[in-house]
C-alpha positions as CSV (number, residue, x, y, z in Angstrom):
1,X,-16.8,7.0,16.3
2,X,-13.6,9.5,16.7
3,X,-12.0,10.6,14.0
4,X,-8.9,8.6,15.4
5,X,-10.7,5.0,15.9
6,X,-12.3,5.8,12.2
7,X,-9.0,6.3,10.8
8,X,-7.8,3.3,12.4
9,X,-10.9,1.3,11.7
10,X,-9.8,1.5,7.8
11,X,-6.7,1.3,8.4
12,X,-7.1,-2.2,9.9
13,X,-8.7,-3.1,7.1
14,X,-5.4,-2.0,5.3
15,X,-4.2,-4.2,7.0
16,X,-6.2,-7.1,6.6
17,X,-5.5,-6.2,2.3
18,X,-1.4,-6.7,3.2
19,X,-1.9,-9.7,4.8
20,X,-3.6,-10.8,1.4
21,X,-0.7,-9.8,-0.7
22,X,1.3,-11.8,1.3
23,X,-0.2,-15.0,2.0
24,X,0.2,-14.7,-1.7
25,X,3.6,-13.9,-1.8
26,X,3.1,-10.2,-2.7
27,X,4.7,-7.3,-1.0
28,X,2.1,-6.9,1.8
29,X,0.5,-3.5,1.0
30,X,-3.0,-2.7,1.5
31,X,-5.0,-0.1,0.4
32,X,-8.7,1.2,1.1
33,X,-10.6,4.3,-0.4
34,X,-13.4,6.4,1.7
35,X,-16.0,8.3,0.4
36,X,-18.1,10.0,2.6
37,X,-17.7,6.9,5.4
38,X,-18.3,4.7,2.3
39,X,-15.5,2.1,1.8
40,X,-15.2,2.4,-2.2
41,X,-12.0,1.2,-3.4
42,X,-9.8,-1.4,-1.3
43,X,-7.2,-4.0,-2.6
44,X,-3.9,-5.1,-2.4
45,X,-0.2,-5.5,-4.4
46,X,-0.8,-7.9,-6.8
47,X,2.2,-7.4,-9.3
48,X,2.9,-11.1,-9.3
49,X,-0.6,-12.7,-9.4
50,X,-1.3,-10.4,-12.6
51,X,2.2,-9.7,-14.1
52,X,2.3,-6.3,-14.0
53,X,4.4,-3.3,-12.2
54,X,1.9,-1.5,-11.6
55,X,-0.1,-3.6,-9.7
56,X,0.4,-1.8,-6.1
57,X,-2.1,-1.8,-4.0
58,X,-3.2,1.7,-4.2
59,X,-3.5,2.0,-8.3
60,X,-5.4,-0.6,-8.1
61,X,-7.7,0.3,-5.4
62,X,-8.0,4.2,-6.8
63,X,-9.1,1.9,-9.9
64,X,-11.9,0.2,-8.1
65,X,-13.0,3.3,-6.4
66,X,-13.1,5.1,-10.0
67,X,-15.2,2.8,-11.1
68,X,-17.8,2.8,-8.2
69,X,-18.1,6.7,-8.5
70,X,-18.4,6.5,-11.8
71,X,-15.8,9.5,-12.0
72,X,-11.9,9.6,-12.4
73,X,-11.9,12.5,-9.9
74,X,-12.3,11.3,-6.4
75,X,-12.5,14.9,-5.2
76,X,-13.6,14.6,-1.2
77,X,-12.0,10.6,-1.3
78,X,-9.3,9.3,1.5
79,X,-6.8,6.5,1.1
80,X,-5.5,4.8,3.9
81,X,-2.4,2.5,3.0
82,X,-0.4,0.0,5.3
83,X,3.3,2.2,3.7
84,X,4.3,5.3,1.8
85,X,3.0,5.2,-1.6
86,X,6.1,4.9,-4.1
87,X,6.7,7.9,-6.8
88,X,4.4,6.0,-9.3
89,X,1.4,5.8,-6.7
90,X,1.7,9.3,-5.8
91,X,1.4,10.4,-9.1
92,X,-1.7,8.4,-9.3
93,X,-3.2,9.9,-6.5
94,X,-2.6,13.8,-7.7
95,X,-4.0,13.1,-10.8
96,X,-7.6,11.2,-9.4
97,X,-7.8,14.0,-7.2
98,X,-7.4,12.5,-4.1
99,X,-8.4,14.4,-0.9
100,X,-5.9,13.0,1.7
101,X,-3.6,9.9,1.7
102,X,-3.3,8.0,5.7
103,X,-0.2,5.9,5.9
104,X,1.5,3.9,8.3
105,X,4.9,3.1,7.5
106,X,7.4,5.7,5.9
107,X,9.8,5.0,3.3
108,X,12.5,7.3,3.4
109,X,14.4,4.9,0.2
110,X,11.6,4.9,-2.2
111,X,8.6,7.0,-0.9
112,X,7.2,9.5,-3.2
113,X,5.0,11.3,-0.8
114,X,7.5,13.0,1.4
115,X,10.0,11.0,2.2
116,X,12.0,10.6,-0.6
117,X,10.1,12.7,-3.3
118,X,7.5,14.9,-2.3
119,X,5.1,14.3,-5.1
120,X,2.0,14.7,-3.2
121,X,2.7,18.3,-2.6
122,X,4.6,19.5,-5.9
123,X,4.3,22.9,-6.5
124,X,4.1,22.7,-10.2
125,X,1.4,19.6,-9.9
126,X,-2.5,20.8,-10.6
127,X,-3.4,19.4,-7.4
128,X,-1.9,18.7,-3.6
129,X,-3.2,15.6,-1.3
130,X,-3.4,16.4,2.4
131,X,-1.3,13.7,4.1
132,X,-0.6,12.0,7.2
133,X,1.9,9.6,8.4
134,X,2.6,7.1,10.7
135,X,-1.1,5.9,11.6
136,X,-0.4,2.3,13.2
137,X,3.1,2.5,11.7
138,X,4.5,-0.6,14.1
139,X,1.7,-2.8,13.0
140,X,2.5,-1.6,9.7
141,X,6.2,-1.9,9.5
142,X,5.8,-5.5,11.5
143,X,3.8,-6.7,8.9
144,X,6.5,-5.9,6.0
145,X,9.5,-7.1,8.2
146,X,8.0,-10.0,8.9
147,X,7.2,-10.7,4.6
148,X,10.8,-10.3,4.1
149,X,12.3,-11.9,6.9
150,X,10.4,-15.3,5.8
151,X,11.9,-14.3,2.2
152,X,15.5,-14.4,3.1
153,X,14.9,-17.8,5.4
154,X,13.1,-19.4,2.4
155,X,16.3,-18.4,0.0
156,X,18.4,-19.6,2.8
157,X,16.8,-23.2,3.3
158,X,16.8,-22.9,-0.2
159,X,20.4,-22.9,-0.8
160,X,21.2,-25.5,2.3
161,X,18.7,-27.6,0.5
162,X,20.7,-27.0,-2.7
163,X,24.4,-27.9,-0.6
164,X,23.1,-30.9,1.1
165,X,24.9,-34.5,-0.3
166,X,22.2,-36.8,-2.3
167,X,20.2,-39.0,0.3
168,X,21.6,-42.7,0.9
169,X,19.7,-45.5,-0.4
């Protein structure tokens, strides 16, 4: 396998972790960790399900991938995630170490990679993640359109609903 049909082999599976977060009405983000061609952290935004802000996809997969290595550092390690991570994400990943971060769709509102904030690459952080955007990015963006395009058209039915006159007897 290239390194091109590798990189787009996890991110697919990315992509399969979105489409998890929203068939349950989470912001479809996915995220997957790679250890030495070893799949050990993968998961999905689940800030809703569990109540929690921090819940993104890639917290909790560097959480799960932590935990498989047995380590905090995940010196060598390589995310691949369906958008930019936000400033809070990036963080995470400087501090676990991370190698290199692959991601498809870039934020320039709220990215804290490079878009917005460059966190990733700080200067005055202890440690600086390779990175590289805009694997897949259509299937990536078309995924996160589509989320909040049914969004609005639920809130919209919702209101006709609401307008409608009381049904006839």
């Amino acid at each position: 396998m290239d390194d091109f049909s590798e990189d787009e082999f996890y991110m697919r599976m990315a992509l399969r972790e979105a489409q998890r977060a929203s068939d349950e009405g989470e912001v479809p983000c996915g995220a997957v960790i790679v250890l030495n061609g070893e799949v050990i952290g993968k998961a999905h935004n689940q800030t809703e399900t569990l109540n929690d802000p921090t819940a993104h996809a890639e917290v909790l997969a560097i959480t799960q991938a932590t935990q498989a290595v047995g380590n905090w550092r995940l010196m060598g390690a390589v995310m691949y995630v369906t958008k930019e991570p936000c400033p809070m994400c990036a963080g995470a990943l400087v501090l676990s170490r991370m190698k290199k971060v692959v991601w498809g769709m870039t934020d320039p509102i709220r990215g804290g990679a490079t878009s917005k904030f460059n966190i990733l690459n700080e200067a005055d952080l202890n440690h600086a993640v390779e990175v590289e955007a805009g694997l897949m990015e259509g299937e990536c963006r078309f995924i996160m359109q589509e989320f909040f395009q049914n969004l609005r058209q639920a809130s919209k039915d919702r209101k006709k609903q609401n307008r409608l006159p009381p049904a006839e007897e």
